[in-house]
N, C-alpha and C positions, 0 to 999 in steps of 0.2 A: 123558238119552239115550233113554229108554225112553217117554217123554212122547213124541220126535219120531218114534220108530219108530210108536210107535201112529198118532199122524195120517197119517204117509205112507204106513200101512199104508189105514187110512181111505180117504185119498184116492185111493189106484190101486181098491179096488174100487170104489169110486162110481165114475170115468170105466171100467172095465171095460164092454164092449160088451156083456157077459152082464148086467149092472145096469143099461144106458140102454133109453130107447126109443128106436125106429127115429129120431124125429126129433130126436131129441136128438146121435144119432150121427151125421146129417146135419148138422146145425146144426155140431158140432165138426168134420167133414169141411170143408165151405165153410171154416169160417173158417184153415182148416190152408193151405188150399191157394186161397185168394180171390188175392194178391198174387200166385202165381205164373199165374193165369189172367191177372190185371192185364195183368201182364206180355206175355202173350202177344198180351192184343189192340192195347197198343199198337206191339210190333214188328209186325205180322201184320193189323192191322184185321178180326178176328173177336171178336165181342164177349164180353166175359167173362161175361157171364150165360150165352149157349150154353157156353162152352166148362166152368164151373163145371157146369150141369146135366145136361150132356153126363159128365160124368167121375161127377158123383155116382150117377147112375143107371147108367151103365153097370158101372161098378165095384162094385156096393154100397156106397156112402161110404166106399170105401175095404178092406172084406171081403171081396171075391170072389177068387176063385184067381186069375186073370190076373191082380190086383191084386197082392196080398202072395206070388205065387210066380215073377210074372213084371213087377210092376212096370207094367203094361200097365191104365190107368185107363181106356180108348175103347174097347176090343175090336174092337182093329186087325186083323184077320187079318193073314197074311203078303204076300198081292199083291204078285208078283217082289220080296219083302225080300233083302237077303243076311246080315242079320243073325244075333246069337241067335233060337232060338222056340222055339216051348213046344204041346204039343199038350192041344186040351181041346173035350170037347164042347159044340155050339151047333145049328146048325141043322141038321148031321150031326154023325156020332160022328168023335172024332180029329181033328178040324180044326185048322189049325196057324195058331198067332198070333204076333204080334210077341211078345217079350222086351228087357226095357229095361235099363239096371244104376241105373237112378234114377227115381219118378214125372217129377222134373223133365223128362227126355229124353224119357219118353210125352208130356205135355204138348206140348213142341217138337212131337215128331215127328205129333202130331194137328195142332199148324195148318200146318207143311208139308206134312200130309195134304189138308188141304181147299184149300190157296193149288195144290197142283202139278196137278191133276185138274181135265179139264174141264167135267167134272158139275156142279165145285160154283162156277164161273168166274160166273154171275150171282148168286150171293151177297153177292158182294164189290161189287154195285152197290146195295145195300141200304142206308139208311139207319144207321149204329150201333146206332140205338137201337131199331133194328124188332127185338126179338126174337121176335116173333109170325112176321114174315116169316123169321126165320132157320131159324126152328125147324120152319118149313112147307118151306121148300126142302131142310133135309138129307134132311126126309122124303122128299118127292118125287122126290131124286134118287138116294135108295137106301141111304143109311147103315143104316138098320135095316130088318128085314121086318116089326116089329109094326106093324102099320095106325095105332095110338094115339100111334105114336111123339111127333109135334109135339104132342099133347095134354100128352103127361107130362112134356116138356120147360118145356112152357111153366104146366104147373102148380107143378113145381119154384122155378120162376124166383118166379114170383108168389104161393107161399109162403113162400118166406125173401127176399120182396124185393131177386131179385138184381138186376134191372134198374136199382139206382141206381148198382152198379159202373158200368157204362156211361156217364154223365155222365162218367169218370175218365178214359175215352177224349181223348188230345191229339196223337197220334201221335209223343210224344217219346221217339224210337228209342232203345232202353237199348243200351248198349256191354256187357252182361255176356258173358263168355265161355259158348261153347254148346259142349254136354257130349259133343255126337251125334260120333262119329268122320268119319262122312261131311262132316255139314258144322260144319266146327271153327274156323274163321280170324275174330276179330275185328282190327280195325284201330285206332289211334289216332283215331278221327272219334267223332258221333255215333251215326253207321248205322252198323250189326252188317254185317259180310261175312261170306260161309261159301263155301264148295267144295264144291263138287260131279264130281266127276269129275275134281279136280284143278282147275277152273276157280273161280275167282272168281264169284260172285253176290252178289245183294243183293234186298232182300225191298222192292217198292214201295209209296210211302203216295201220300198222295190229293194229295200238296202236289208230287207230281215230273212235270218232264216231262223227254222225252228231253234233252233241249236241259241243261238243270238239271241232271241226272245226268251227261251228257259232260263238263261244267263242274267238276262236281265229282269228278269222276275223272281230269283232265286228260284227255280224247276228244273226238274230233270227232264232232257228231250222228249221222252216216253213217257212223262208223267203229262206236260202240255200236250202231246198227240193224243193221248187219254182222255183230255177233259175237252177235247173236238171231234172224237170219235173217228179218227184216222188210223187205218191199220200202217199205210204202207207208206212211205215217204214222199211224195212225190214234191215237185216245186213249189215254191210258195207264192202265190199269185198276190202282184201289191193291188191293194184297196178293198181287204176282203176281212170279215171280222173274223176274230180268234179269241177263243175264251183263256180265259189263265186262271179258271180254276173251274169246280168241278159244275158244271150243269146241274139245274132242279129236275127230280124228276117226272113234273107235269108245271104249267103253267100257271104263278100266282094267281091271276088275278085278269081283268079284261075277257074277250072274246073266247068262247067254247074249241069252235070248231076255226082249220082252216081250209083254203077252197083249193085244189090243186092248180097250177099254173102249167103252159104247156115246159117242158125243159125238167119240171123241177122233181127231185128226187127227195126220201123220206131224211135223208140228211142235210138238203138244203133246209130243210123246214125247222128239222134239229137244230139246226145252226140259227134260224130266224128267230128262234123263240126261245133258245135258252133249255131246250127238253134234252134230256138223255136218251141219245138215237133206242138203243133198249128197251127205256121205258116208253117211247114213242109208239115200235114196235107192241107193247106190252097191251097200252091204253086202247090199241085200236082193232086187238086181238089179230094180228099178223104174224107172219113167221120173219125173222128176222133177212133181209135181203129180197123179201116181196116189193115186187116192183108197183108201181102207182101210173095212175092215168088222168090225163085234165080233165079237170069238172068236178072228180070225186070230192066228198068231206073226210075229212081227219081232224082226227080228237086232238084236241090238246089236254084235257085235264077230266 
């Protein structure tokens, strides 16, 4: 007994983060948490090396306070959340961030971060395997203010060689249950469903067209372009949500107002929250195809 006490005594200080180096502690981060990025790129089409590098760096592999006190791996602000948060300084003092009750659920809710926002909407036309290109566009489009940001992303990657995760990309939709309260509904299929505002979604890959999806929904093409507020056909871009049924028309529950983003259109926002572009329109006493400007508020309910 005292034999095995000694080694396990042994072996927790050796892995102690106060006894590794930095890259060592990295190296055990990936590997803790590679299959759940896995995961994420193939529900999501964002690729697991961003989304590993992304998490190791921001997070401290795993050390930093938004990490271990809020579960918060991406240093998500809050951006109308209604969630838990957590206040902590970054760019100013007391800034308020998501809070998760699991890494896993930060995970989730980083790639319905970048699938719901129209910043990051040419991304998702990137090749899988561009992580050069990935990691240059979240720059660009503002995920961080350090200028280096695409550099140390992409040095990350190209030193623990995450870029072979990638090859592992097949987009075969995992059915696991999703932990997020917002969006919680799996079905008996392959594609994962989730709710949003009480409506039904589903998260698109690169093999769907509208047509395909009404089919497997039981819909008619023009009933699913309806319940997304689509007049005209156009491509179906993979990693972007689509409701399969009919939108509420104002929002349950959670936050009033939201804050315009630069990019974003009154249909992006229809589509973030689950509202009937119409009643969007309606709620915010606009004419319908009023165009919007960053900074402004918009009703939701």
């Amino acid at each position: 007994m005292k034999f095995f006490l000694k080694i396990s005594l042994i072996t927790t200080l050796c892995l102690s983060p106060l006894n590794l180096k930095a890259q060592d502690i990295r190296a055990l981060y990936i590997e803790k948490y590679k299959e759940t990025a896995i995961r994420q790129m193939e529900q999501f089409g964002i690729p697991a090396s961003i989304i590993l590098s992304q998490a190791a760096l921001e997070s401290g592999n795993g050390t930093s306070r938004l990490a271990t006190k809020a579960n918060n791996h991406f240093g998500i602000k809050c951006h109308n959340w209604s969630g838990k948060t957590i206040r902590h300084d970054d760019d100013a003092k007391n800034e308020c961030f998501r809070k998760y009750s699991s890494p896993e659920e930060s995970f989730m809710d980083h790639s319905l971060f970048l699938t719901q926002r129209a910043r990051y909407r040419d991304l998702f036309k990137l090749d899988i395997k561009d992580y050069k290109g990935w990691a240059i566009g979240l720059s660009k489009a503002g995920y961080a203010t350090n200028p280096q940001y695409a550099q140390l992303l992409i040095s990350i990657i190209e030193k623990y060689s995450l870029y072979t995760l990638d090859s592992r990309h097949n987009y075969s939709i995992s059915a696991n249950h999703i932990q997020n309260q917002t969006f919680s509904e799996s079905i008996p299929l392959k594609r994962a469903v989730y709710k949003n505002n009480s409506v039904r979604f589903i998260i698109t890959t690169s093999y769907d067209s509208y047509s395909s999806i009404a089919k497997e929904f039981g819909l008619f093409r023009k009933e699913l372009m309806r319940f997304n507020d689509i007049e005209n056909e156009l491509p179906l871009e993979a990693g972007i949500p689509l409701y399969i049924e009919k939108k509420r028309r104002k929002l349950k529950k959670g936050h009033n107002i939201h804050i315009v983003s630069s990019g974003e259109t009154m249909h992006d926002i229809s589509q973030q929250y689950g509202i009937r572009l119409r009643n969007l329109y309606k709620i915010n006493d606009m004419k319908e195809g009023e165009i919007i400007t960053p900074g402004i508020e918009i009703k939701l309910r």
